[in-house]
C-alpha positions as CSV (number, residue, x, y, z in Angstrom):
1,X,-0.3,-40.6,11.7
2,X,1.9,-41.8,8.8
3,X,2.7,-39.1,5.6
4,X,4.5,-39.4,2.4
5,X,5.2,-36.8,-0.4
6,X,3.5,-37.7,-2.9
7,X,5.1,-35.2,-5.5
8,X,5.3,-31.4,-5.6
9,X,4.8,-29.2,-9.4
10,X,5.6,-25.3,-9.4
11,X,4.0,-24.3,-6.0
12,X,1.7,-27.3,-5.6
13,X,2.7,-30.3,-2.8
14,X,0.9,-33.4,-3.0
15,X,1.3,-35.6,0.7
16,X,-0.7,-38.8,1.4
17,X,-1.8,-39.4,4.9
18,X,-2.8,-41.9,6.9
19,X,-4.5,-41.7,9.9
20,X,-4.3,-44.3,12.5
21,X,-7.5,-46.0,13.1
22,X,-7.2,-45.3,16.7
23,X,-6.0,-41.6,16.0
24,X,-9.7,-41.4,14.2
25,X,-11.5,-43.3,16.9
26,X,-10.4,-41.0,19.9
27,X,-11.0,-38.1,17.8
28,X,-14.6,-39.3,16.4
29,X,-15.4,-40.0,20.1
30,X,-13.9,-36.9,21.3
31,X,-16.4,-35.2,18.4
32,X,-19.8,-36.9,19.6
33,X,-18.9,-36.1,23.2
34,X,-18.3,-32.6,22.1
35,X,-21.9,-32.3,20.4
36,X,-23.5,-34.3,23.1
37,X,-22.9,-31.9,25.8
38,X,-23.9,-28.5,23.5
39,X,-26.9,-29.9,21.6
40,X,-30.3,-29.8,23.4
41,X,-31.7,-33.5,22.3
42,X,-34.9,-33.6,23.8
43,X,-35.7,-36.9,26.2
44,X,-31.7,-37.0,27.1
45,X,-29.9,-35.1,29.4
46,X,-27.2,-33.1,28.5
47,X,-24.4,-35.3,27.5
48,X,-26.2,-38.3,27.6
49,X,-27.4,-38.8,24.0
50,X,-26.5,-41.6,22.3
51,X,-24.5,-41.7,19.2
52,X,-27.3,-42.8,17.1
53,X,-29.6,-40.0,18.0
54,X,-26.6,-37.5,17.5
55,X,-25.9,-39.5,13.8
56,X,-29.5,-38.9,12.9
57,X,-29.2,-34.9,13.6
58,X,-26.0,-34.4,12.0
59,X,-25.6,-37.5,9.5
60,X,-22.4,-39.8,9.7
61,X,-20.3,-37.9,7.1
62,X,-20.8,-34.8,8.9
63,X,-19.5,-36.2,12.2
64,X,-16.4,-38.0,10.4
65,X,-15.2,-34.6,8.5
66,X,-15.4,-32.7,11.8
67,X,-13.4,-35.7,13.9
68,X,-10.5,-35.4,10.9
69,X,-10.9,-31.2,10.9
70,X,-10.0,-31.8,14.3
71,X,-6.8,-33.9,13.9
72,X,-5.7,-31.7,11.2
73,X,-6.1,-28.7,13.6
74,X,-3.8,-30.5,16.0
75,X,-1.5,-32.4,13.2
76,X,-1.1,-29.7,10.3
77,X,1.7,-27.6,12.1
78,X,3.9,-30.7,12.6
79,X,3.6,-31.4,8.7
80,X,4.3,-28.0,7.6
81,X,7.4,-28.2,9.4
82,X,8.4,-31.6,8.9
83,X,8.4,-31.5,5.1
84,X,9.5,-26.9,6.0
85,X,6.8,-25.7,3.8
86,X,6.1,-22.2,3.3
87,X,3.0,-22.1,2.4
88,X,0.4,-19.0,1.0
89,X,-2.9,-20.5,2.4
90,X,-4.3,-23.4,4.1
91,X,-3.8,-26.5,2.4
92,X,-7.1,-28.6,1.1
93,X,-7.8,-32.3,2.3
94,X,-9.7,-35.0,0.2
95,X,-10.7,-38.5,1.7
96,X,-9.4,-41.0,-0.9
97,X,-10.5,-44.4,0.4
98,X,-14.1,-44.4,1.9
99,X,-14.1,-44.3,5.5
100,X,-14.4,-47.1,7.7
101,X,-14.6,-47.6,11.0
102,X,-11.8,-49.4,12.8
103,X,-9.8,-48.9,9.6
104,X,-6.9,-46.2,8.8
105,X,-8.1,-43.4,6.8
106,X,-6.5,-42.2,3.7
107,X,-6.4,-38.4,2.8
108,X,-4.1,-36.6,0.8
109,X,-3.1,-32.8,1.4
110,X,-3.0,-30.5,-1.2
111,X,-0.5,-27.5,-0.1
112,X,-0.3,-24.0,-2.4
113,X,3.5,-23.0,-1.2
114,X,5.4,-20.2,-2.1
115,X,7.2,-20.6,-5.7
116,X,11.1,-21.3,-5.8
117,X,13.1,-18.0,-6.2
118,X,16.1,-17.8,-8.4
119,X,18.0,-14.7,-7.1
120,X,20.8,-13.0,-9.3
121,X,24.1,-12.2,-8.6
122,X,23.5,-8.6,-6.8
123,X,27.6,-8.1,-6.3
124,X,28.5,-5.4,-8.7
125,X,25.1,-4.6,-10.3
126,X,25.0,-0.5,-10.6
127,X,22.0,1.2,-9.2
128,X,22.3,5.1,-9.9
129,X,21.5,7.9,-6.0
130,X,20.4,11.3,-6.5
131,X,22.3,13.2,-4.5
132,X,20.8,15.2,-1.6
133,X,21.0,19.1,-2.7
134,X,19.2,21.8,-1.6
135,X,19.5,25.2,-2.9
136,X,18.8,28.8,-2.1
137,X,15.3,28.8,-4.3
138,X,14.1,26.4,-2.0
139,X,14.9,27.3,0.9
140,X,13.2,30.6,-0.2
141,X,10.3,28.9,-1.2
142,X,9.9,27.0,2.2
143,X,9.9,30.5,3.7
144,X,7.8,31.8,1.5
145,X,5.2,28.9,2.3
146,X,5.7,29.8,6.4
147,X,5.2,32.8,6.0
148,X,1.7,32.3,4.4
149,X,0.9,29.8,6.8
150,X,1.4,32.5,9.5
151,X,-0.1,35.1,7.8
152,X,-3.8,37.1,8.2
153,X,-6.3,37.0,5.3
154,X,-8.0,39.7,4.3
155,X,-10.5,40.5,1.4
156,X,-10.1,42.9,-1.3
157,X,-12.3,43.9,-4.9
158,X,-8.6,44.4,-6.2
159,X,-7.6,42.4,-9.8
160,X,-6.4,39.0,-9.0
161,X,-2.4,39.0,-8.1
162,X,-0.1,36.2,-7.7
163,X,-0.4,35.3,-4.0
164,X,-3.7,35.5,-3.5
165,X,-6.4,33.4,-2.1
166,X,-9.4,32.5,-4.8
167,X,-12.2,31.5,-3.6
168,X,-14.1,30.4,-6.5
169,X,-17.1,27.5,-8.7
170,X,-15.1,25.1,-10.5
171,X,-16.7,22.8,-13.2
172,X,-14.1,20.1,-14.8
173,X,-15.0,18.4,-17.6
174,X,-12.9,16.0,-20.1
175,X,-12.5,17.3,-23.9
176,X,-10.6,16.1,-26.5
177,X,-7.7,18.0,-27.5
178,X,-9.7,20.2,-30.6
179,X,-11.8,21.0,-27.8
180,X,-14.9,19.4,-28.6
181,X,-16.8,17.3,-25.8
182,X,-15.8,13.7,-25.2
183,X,-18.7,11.3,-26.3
184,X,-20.9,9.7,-23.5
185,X,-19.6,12.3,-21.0
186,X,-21.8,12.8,-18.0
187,X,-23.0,16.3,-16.7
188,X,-20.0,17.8,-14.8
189,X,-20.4,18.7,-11.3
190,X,-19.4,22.1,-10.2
191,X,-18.2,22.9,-6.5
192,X,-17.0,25.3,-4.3
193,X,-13.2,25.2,-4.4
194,X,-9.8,27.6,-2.8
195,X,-6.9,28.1,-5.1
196,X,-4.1,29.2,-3.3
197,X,-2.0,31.5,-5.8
198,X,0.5,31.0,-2.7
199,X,1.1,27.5,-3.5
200,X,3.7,27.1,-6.4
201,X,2.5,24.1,-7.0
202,X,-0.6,26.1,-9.4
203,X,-0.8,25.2,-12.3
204,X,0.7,27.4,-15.0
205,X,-2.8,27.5,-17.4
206,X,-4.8,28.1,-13.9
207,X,-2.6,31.0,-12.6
208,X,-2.3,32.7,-16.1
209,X,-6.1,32.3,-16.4
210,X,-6.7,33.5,-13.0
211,X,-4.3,36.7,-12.7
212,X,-6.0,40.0,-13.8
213,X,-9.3,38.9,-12.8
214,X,-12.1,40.0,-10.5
215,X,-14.9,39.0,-8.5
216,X,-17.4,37.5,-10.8
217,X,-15.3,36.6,-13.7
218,X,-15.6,33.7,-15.7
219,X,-12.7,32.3,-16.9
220,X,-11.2,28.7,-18.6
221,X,-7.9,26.9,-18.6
222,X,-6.9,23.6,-20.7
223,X,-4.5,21.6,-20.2
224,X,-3.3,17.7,-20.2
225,X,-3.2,16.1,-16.6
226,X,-0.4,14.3,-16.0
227,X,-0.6,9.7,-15.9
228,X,0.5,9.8,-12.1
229,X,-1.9,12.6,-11.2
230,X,-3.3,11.9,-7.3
231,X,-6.9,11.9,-8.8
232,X,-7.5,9.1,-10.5
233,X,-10.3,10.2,-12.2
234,X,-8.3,13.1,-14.0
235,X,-4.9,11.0,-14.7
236,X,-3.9,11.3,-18.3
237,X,-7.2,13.4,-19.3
238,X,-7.1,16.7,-21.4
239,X,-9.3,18.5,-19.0
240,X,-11.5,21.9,-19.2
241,X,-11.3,24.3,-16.0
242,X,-14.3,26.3,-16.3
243,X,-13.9,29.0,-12.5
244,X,-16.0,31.7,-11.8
245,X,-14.6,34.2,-9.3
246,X,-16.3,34.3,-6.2
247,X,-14.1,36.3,-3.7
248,X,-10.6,37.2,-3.5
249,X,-8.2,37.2,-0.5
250,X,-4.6,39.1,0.3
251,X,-2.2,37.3,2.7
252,X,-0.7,40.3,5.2
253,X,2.3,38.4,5.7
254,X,4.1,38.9,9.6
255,X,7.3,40.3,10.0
256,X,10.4,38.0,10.2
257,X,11.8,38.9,13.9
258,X,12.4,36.6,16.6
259,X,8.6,36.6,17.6
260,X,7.8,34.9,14.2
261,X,11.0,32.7,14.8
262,X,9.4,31.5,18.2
263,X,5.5,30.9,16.3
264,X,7.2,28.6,13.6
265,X,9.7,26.5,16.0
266,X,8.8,27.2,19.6
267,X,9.4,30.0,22.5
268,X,12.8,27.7,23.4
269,X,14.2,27.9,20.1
270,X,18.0,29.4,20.0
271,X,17.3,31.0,16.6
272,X,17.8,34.8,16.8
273,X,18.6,36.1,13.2
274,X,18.1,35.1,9.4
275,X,21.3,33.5,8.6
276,X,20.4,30.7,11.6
277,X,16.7,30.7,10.4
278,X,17.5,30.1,6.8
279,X,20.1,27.6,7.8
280,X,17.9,25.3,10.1
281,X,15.1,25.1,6.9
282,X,18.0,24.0,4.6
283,X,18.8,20.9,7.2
284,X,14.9,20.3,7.5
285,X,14.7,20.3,3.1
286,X,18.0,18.5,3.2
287,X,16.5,15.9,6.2
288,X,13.0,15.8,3.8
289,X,14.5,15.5,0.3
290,X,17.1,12.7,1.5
291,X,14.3,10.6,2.9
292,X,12.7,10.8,-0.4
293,X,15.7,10.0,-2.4
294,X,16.3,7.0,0.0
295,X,13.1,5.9,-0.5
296,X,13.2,6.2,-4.2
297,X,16.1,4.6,-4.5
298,X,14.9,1.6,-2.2
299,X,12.1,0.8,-4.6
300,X,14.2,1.1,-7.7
301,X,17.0,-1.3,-6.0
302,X,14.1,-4.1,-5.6
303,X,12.7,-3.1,-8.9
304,X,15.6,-3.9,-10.1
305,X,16.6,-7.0,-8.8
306,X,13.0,-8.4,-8.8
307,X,13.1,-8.0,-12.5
308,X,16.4,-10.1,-12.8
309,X,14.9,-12.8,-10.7
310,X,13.8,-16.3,-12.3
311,X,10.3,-16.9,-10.3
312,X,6.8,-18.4,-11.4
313,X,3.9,-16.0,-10.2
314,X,1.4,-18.2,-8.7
315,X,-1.9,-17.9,-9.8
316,X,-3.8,-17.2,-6.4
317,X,-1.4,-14.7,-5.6
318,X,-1.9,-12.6,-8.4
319,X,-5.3,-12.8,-7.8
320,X,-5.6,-12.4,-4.2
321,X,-3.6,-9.1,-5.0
322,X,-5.8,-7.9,-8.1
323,X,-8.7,-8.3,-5.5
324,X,-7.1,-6.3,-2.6
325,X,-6.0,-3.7,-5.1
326,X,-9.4,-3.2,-6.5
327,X,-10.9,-2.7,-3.2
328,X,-8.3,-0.1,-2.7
329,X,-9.1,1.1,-5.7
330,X,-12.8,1.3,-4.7
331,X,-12.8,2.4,-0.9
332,X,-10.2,5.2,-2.4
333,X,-13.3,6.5,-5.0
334,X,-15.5,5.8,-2.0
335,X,-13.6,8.6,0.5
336,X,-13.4,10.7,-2.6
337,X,-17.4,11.0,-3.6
338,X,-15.8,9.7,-7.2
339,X,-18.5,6.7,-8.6
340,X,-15.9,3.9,-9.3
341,X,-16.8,3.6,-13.2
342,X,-15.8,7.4,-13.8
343,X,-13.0,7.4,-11.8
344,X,-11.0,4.7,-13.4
345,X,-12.8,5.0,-17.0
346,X,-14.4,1.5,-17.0
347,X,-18.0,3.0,-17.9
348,X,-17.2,1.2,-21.6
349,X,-16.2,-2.5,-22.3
350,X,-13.2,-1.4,-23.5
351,X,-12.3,0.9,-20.6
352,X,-13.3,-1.9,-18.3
353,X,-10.7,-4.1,-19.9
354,X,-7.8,-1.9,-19.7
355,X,-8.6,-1.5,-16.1
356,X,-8.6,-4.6,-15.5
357,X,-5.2,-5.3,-17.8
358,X,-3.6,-2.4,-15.8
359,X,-4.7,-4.5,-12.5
360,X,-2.9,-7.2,-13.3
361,X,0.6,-5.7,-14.6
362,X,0.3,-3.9,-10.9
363,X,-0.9,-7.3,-8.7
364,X,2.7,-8.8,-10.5
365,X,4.8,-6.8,-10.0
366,X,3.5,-6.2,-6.3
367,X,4.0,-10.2,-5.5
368,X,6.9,-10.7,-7.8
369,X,8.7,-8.0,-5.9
370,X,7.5,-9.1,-2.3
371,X,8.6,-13.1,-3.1
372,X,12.2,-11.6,-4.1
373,X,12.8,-9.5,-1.1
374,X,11.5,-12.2,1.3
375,X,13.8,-14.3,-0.7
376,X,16.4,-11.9,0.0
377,X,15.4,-11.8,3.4
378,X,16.7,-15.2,4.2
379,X,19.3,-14.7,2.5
380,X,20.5,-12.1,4.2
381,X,19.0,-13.8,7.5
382,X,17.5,-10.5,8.6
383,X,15.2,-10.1,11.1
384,X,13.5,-7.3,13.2
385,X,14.8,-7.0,16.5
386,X,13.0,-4.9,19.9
387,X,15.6,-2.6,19.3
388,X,14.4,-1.9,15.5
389,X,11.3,-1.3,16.7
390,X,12.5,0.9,19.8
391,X,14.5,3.0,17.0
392,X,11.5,3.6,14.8
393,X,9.2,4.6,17.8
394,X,11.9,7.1,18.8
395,X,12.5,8.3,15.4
396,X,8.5,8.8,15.0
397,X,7.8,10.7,18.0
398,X,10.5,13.1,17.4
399,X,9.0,14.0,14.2
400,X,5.4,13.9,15.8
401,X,6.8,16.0,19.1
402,X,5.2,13.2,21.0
403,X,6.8,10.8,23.5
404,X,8.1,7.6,22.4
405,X,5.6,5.6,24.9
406,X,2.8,7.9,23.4
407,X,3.6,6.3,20.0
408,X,4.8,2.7,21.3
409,X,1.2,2.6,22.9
410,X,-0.2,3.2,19.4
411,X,1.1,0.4,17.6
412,X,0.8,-2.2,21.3
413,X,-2.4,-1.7,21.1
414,X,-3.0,-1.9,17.2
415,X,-1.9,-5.9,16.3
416,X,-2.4,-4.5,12.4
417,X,-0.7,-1.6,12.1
418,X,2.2,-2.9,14.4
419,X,2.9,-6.2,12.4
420,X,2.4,-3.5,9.0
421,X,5.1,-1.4,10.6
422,X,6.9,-4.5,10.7
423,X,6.7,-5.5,7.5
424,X,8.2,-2.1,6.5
425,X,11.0,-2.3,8.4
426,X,12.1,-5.6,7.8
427,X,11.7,-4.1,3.8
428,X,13.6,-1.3,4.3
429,X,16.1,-3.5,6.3
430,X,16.9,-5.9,3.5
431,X,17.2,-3.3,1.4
432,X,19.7,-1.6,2.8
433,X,21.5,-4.8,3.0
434,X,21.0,-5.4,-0.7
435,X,22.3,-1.9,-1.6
436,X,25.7,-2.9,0.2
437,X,26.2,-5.3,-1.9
438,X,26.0,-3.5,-5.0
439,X,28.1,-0.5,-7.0
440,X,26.0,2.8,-5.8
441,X,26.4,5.4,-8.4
442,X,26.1,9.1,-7.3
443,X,24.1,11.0,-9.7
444,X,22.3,14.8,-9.9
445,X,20.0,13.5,-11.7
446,X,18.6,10.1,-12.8
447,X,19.6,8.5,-16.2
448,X,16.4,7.9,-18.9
449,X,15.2,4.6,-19.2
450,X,16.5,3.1,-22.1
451,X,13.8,3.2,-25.0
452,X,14.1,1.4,-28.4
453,X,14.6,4.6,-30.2
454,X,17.4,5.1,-27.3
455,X,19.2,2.4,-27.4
456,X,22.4,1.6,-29.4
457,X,22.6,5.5,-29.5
């Protein structure tokens, strides 16, 4: 087999082959052979039908593509590596010359590879850190949460009081902001719901609405639900709460003592008084707020340099992304009981298309950002090493309070999530790598992205 590049534009190589008429022979053979020992011909025995009889079941052109599939399935490797593409799927062939027997045959390979990257210079770019601190509000507030956790419910017919569990009908429906209903709404549905008054996470308008009340009450509370809310079908809606009180419970919250200290960390556990107590949930806040920030500052750091990066999106990425995302998009509505139109607004034509337009900006940034950091990758020649892997299994079944061969097991014996995991570390990895080589900025509190009204100020 002979090849020659024929020419390469953006992410598409062209290379001409030629097979060796003898290459083709032994593999057309090799392919009659093949189909004369599985295919039940009757008057021949197995394996003994002739080539014309096989020709007239499967027609010649059928019998050629499969005896080239078959060199390509031995060949294609060799080429990738000869010519070191990297390559995003499997490359198309096209006969160019009719095919004749005893004769070379002339194909040429179509490849899709991976776009040239155009890293900047990441040496002295500034990326700003929040730094870790945790203070005595929230470590209150963490104790405060345990201590409901632990606690007994109990029902009462007093007024509602902050603190208390609600059991209650909830109907949400979308307004507009005079209050009036939204145009081609659909019927709201109303369920059974719990609002913890515990949880400070309550919304202002619910709580307010909520406090003073008793079973039975009716009550409503308005408010705007945030772009980046969790339910998709609420984000960025001015929304109606309509509750009706059905019962209300009172947490009887345990005493603090060393008994409660052994329920919340184990009978073993060396603390003995509230100044240890208080100080091991600031190390676990501290522990849990700096993996956050790391995090955080991880994806800004690629965000960052991604957007600095000269690169040409290619085509069937973006839309082999666009289609995983909406399947996401749908499996998550799915697992929610949400119908797919309401919960991402695309009921309309023109809701449909900003759905779709938000699909896109998401699919590029995804795959711009993945080509840079596997760019920066091999750069930075990282790779995952067993003993990555070993650390990450440790550091999971710690926070599990598992064994390490317990969670090893888990990801042996799922190919998926172990080459996922993978992926995540070698990520995080050239991250971390990247970071070193910029200016790391210690801040309390991120800076504002620069608006035009902001800028020049």
């Amino acid at each position: 087999m002979r090849t020659e590049l024929l020419g390469q534009e953006k992410n598409i190589v062209k290379i001409k082959l030629e097979i060796e008429a003898s290459e083709f022979t032994k593999a057309l053979n090799r392919t009659i052979n093949e189909l004369s020992q599985q295919g039940n011909f009757p008057g021949f025995r197995k394996g003994h039908a002739p080539r014309r009889i096989i020709e007239m079941r499967f027609g010649r052109e059928a019998l050629y593509n499969e005896a080239i599939e078959k060199i390509m399935n031995d060949e294609l490797r060799q080429i990738v590596e000869d010519y070191e593409l990297d390559l995003i799927e499997t490359p198309s062939l096209n006969v160019t010359e009719k095919i004749e027997e005893g004769k070379p045959v002339m194909c040429e390979l179509t490849f899709e590879v991976k776009p040239e990257v155009e890293l900047p210079e990441v040496d002295g770019l500034e990326i700003e850190k929040v730094v870790t601190e945790v203070n005595d509000e929230a470590v209150d507030r963490l104790a405060k949460r345990i201590r409901v956790q632990l606690a007994d419910l109990k029902e009462t017919d007093r007024p509602i009081q902050d603190g208390d569990l609600i059991d209650l009908e909830l109907t949400i429906r979308e307004i507009n902001p005079d209050g009036s209903e939204t145009a081609e709404q659909p019927k709201p549905e109303t369920t059974h719901e719990k609002i913890n008054l515990a949880d400070e996470t309550v919304r202002v308008q619910v709580r307010e609405a909520l406090i003073g009340k008793s079973k039975g009450d009716e009550v409503s509370a308005v408010f705007d639900v945030e772009e980046g809310h969790a339910d998709r079908s609420l984000a960025g809606k001015h929304v109606c709460y309509k509750m009706k009180v059905e019962n209300v419970s009172e947490y009887i919250l345990p005493e603090v003592n060393e008994e409660f200290y052994k329920n919340v960390f184990g009978n073993d556990t060396d603390i003995k008084d509230d100044a240890a107590y208080r100080a091991r949930l600031r190390k676990d806040i501290e522990g849990e707020v700096e993996q956050e920030n790391k995090s955080d500052l991880y994806n800004r750091t690629v965000d960052l340099v991604s957007s600095k990066a000269k690169i040409e999106l290619p085509d069937k990425f973006i839309t082999q992304q666009i289609q995983s995302m909406r399947a996401e998009d749908a499996n998550w509505a799915k697992s929610n009981g949400i119908d797919l139109n309401t919960a991402f607004g695309i009921g309309t034509e023109e809701g449909r298309k900003g759905y779709e337009a938000l699909l896109k900006t998401r699919a590029e940034t995804a795959v711009r950002n993945v080509l840079v950091m596997d760019e920066l990758a091999k750069k930075f020649d990282i790779h995952i090493e067993q003993a990555d892997l070993e650390a990450e299994f440790e550091r999971r079944a710690n926070e599990l309070h598992v064994s390490k061969g317990f969670v090893a097991k888990y990801f042996y014996e799922n190919k998926n999530q172990l080459d996922r995991l993978t992926d995540q570390l070698k990520w995080d990895k050239t991250a971390e790598v990247l970071i070193s080589h910029m200016t790391v900025k210690e801040v309390k509190e991120l800076s504002k992205p620069e608006t035009p009204e902001t800028q020049g100020e």
